[in-house]
N, C-alpha and C positions, 0 to 999 in steps of 0.2 A: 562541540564547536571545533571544527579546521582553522590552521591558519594557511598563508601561504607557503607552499614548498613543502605540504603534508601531501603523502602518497593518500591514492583511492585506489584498493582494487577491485578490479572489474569482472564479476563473473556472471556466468550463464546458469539458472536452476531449471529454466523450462525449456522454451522453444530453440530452434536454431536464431542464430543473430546476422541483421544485415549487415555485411561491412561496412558498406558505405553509410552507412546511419552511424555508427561505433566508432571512423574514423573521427565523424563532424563531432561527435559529441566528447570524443576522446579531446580535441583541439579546442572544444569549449573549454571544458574543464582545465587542460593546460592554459589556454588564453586568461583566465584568473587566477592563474596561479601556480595549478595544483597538479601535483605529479601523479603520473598514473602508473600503473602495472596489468597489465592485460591477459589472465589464465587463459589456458588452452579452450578449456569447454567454450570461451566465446569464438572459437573460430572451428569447431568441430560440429556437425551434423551427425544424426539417426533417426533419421526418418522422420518423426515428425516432435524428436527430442533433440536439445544443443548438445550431441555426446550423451554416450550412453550414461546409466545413472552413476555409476563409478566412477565415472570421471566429474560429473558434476559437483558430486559430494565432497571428490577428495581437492575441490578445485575450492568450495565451503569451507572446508576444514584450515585448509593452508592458509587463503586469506585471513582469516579469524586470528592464525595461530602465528603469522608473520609478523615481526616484531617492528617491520618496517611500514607496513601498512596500518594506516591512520582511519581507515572508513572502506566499508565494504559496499559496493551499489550492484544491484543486478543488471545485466545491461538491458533484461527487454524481459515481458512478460511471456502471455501464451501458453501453453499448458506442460506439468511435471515435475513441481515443486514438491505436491504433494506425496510424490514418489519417494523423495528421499527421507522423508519423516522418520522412521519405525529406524532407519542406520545413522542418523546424527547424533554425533559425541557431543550431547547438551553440557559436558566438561567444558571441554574446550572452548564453549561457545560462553559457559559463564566465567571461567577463569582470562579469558580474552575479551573483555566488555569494547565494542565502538560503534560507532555508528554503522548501523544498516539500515540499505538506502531501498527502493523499491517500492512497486503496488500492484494490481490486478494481481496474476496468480503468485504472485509475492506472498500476496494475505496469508497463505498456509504455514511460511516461517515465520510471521509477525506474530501471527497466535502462537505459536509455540518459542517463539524465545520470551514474546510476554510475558506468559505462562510459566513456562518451566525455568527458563534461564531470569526471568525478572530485569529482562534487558530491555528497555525504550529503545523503538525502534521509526524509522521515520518513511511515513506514508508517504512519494515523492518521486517526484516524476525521474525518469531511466535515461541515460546517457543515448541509446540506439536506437529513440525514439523520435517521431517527429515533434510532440510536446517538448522534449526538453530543447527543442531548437530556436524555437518561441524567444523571444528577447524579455518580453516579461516572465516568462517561467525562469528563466537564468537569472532575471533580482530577485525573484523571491527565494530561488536557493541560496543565490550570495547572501539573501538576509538570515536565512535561516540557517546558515552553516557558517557563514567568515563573518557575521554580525555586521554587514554593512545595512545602513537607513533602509526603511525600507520602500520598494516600489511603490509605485502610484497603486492606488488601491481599486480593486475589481468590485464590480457591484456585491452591496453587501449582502448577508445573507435573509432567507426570507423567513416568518414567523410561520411556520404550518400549525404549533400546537402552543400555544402561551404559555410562560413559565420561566422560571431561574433554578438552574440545574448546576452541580457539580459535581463531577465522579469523575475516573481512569477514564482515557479515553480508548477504545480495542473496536475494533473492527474490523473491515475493507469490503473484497471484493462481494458482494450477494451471492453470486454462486459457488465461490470457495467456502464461505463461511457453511452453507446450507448444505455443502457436501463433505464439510467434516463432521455434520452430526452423528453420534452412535460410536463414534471414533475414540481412542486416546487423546485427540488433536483440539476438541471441538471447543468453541470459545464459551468461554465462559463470561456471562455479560449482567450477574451479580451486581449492582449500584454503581454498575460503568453507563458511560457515556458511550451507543454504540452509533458507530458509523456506518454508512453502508452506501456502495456506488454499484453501475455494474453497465455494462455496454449492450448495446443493440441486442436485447432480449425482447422476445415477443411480449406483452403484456399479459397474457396466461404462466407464459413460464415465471416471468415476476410474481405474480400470484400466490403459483407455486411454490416459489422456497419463501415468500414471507410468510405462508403459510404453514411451511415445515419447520422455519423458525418458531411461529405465533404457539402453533401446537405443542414443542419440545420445551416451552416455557422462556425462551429467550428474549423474547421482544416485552413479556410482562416481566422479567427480571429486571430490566434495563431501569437507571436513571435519567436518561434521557436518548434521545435518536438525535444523529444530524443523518440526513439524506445529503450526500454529493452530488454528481453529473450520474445524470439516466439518459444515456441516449439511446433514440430509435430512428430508423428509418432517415439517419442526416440530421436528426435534431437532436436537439436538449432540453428537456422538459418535463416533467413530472407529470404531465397531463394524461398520455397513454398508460400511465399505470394507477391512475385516480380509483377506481372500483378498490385495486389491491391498497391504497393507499387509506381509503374509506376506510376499508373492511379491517384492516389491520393493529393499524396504527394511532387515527385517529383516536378510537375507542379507548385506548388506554390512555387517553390523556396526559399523557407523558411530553414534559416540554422537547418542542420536537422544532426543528429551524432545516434549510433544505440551502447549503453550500455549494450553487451549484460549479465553483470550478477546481472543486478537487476531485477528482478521478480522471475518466478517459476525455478529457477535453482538454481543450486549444486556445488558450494559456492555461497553465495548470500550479494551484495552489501545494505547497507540503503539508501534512501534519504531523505532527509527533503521538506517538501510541506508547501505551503503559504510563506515560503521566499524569496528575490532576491536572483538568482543564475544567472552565465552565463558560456558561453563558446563560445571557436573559434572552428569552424571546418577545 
C-alpha cells in the first residue's frame, strides 16, 4: 500500500517509451499525490529495446535498491524483459521487498520474483500507456494501492468452468509464459490460480502455446484458470480462440471464470500475484 508523497520509480525493461504517454501518466500519478523519479532507460532507445540491456538492468537494480523509492512500475510493455533474467541480483530484489507494477512482457519478472524472490507482485496497468489514462483504470489503482473506495464496478466475471477454487495466484501474459518453458524462468502453476491474457494473436498461434502449456503439464497442474482480455482483430472475446479453449481447458474441469478487463484492454483492472486468492464460479 502507497500513501501520498511516496516516490514511484519509473523504469523501462522492454521496449523504447513514448514520451508523450510517460509525461501524461507521470502527471497522473503526481495529480494523486505521488512522487515520481524517472531512470534513464525510459527515455533511451536501441532499436527495438528501451537501452541496451545494461542499462535497463542497472536502472532494475537502483530502483529496487533506493531507499527513497516506495514502488517500482515499468513504464510500458513490448519486448526484452526476458533478456535481463540469467544477470538479476535476485539479492537485491529480495532484501528490497516493494511493490512492482507492470504486465504484458512484464510477466517474465513477475514469475521470477514470485518464484525466486517470493515477492507479490502487481499485474497492472503502466503509466506510458493509453490504459492507464482511462479515468476508471486510475480508481481502480487509487483502490488498489492508496486504499481509496472503490470504482464503480466493470461487468463481472464470466463462469466458463463451475467450481470454488483457492490457490497463489501466477501468471500473465500467454506468450511470455509459453516461452519460458524449458527455461530456469518457467512458472510453475503447482495448486496456483493461473491467469492468462494475451493480445491480438491469431487463433492458431493461441492454440499453440496453450498447447505447449497443455503438454509441459502446466494447465493440468493448475487449481484453477482465470482467462483475462483476448483480443483480436479490435475486439474482445474469447470466441476466436473457442476450438483452443474446447480442446484445452475445458477438459480439465478446472474452475475456470474469463475476467475479461484485466490485460490489454480499455479500462483495465490490477491483480496481485504470488497471493492467496479464490473465487466460486
Amino acid at each position: 500500500m502507497l500513501k501520498p508523497g511516496d516516490m514511484v520509480g519509473i523504469i523501462a525493461t522492454s521496449s523504447p517509451v513514448d514520451a508523450l504517454k510517460l509525461d501524461r501518466g507521470v502527471e497522473i500519478l503526481q495529480g494523486i499525490g505521488l512522487r515520481t523519479k524517472i531512470y534513464e532507460s525510459c527515455y533511451s532507445t536501441h532499436d527495438y529495446l528501451a537501452g541496451e540491456d545494461a542499462l535497463r538492468l542497472a536502472d532494475l537494480h537502483s530502483a529496487f535498491a533506493d531507499d527513497d523509492v516506495q514502488a517500482v512500475m515499468v513504464a510500458r510493455g513490448g519486448y526484452g524483459a526476458a533478456r535481463l533474467l540469467p544477470h538479476i541480483d535476485f539479492n537485491t530484489i529480495r532484501q528490497n521487498p516493494k511493490p512492482f507494477i507492470g504486465y504484458s512482457d512484464v510477466t517474465a519478472l513477475h514469475v521470477a520474483f514470485n518464484q525466486i524472490c517470493k515477492l507479490p507482485t502487481y499485474h497492472a496497468p503502466m503509466p506510458a500507456t493509453e490504459q492507464f489514462a482511462h479515468e476508471i483504470t486510475q480508481l481502480y489503482f487509487r483502490h488498489m494501492f492508496l486504499g481509496e473506495a472503490p470504482p464503480q464496478k466493470l461487468p463481472p466475471a464470466k463462469t466458463i468452468v463451475p467450481g470454488q477454487v483457492r490457490g497463489i495466484l501466477a501468471g500473465g501474459n500467454l506468450s511470455l509464459l509459453a516461452a519460458s518453458l524449458g527455461t530456469p524462468y518457467e512458472i510453475n502453476t503447482t495448486g496456483k490460480i493461473l491467469f492468462l491474457e494475451e493480445i491480438d494473436e491469431e487463433p492458431y498461434k493461441v492454440d499453440r502455446m496453450l498447447c505447449q502449456l497443455s503438454q509441459a503439464g502446466k494447465l493440468s497442474a493448475a487449481a484453477g484458470i482465470i482467462l483475462g482480455s483476448f483480443s483480436y482483430q479490435g475486439g474482445h472475446s474469447l470466441q476466436p480462440y473457442k476450438i483452443a479453449i474446447d480442446s484445452f481447458i475445458i477438459p480439465l474441469k478446472k474452475p475456470t471464470i474469463h475476467e475479461q478487463y484485466c490485460g490489454h484492454i480499455i479500462p483495465g483492472k490490477p491483480l496481485m500475484f504470488g497471493v492467496d486468492v479464490g473465487f466460486c464460479a
